[in-house]
N, C-alpha and C positions, 0 to 999 in steps of 0.2 A: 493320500492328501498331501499337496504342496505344504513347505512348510511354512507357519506365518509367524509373521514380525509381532512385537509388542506395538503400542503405540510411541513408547518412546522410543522404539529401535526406529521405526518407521517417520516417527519426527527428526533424527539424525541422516536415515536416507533421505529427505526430502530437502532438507537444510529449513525446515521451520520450528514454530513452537508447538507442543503438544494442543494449547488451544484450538490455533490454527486448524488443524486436525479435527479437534471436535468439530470447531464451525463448519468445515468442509462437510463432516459426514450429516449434521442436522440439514445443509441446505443441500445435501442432494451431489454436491460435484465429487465425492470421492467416500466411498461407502466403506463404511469396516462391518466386522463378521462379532457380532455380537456373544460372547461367551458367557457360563455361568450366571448364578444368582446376581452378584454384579452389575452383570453386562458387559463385563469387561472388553472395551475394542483391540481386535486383531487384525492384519490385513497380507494381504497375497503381496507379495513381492510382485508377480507378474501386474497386481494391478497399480501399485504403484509406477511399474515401469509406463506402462501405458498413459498414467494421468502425465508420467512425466516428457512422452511424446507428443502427447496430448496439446499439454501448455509450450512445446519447442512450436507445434504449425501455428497456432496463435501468435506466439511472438512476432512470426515471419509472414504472416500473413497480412501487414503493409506493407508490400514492395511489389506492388501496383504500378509504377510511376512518377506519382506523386513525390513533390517533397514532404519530407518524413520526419519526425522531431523525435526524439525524447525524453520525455520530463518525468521527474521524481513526485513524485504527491507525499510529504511527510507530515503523517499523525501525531504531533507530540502531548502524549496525555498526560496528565498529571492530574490524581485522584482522580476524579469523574468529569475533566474538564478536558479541552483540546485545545492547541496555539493557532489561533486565524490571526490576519492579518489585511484591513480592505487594500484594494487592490489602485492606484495609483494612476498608470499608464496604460493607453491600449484603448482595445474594442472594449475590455471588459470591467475600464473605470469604476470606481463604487461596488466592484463586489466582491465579496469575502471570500478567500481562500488559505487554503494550508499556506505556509511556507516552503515554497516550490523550489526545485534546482535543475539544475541539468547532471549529466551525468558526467564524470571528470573522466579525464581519457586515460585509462593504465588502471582503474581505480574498479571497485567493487560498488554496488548500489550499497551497501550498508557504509561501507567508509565515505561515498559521495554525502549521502544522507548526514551524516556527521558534519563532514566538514561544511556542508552548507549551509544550516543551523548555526553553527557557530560563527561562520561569514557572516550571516547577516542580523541575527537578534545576540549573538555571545553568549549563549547557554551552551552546554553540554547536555548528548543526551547519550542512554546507555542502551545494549540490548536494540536495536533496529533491526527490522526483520520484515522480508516482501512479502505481504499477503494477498496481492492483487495483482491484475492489470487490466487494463481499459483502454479502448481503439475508438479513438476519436474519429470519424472519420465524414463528418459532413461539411468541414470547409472544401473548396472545388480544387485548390492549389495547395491547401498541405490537408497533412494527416499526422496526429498526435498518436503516439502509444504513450499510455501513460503510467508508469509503475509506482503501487501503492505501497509505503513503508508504515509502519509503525514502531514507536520506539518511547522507551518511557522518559521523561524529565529526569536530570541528575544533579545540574547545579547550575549557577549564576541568577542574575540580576536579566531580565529583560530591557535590550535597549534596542533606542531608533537605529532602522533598516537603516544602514548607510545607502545600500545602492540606492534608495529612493524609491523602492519598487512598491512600498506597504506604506501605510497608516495603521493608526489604531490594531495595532499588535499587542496582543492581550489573553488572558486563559479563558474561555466560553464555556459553559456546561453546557456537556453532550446533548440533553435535553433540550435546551433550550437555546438554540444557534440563532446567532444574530441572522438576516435576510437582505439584501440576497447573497444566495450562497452561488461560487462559479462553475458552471453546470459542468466540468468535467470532475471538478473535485467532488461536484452529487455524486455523481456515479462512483469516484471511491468510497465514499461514506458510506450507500448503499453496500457495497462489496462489503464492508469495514462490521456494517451491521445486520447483516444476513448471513455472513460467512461465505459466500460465492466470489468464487474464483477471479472471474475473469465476465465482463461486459460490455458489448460490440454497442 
């Protein structure tokens, strides 16, 4: 028998959190080998490698033609609560979403994630970590991948978006999310709350 990882060894090769991990193996996208009265989870290297191929043809798999975007989706929870913000500008005036970025060029999605947060509400947040992605792909002229972070609350005073992109920016329980919410950020929520990877 190959040899298998613990799950926190396997949390350190995947570069996520142990949760992470749980949620993956209850919703199906990445299974572990159940051990002991425990149950404690183990996992094949080999399968790891494969989910990690896996998630490399998704990544790439908008380059179609289209123009192609990519935005940050950031979860900022704090206690059982999450940071929205309604949405200002656009098609999609009036509706609720994360505090969204793009990706800084030279930069890692966790430090984009950071500094974008802090650009536009002045919080710090600590621990952000990719748990998702989602392929937007029903406008005719672009196509969104959308990378979902989560990261917990650490400090500051919430204030107005300078770029003018938000309103009403504020902590919302999980539960009970104001309406309407922006249908790309449904789909990370769903991800966020099912534990699934990745949805086309």
């Amino acid at each position: 028998m190959q040899n298998l990882l613990t799950i926190q060894e396997a949390s350190q090769f995947l570069h996520v959190h142990p949760n992470t991990l749980k949620r993956w193996d209850k919703s199906g996208e990445l299974k572990s080998i159940r051990f002991g009265i425990r149950g404690d989870r183990k996992y094949r290297a080999s399968d790891l490698e494969k989910f990690i191929a896996k998630s490399d043809q998704i990544s790439t798999k908008v380059t179609s033609g289209r123009q192609q975007n990519v935005t940050l989706a950031i979860i900022v929870t704090r206690e059982n609560k999450i940071l929205l913000g309604k949405r200002l500008n656009g098609d999609h005036k009036g509706f609720f979403s994360f505090i969204s970025g793009e990706l800084t060029s030279g930069k890692t999605f966790e430090q984009s994630a950071i500094d974008n947060i802090k650009n536009k509400v002045s919080i710090e947040i600590m621990m952000p970590r990719v748990f998702c992605i989602t392929n937007n792909s029903d406008a005719i002229h672009e196509q969104h991948l959308t990378i979902g972070l989560v990261a917990e609350f650490k400090e500051g005073d919430l204030q107005k978006d300078t770029s003018e992109e938000y309103t009403d920016i504020d902590w919302y329980p999980l539960e009970h999310l104001p309406s309407p919410l922006f249908e790309m950020d449904s789909k990370v929520l769903r991800c966020y709350k099912t534990g699934r990877f990745y949805i086309d």
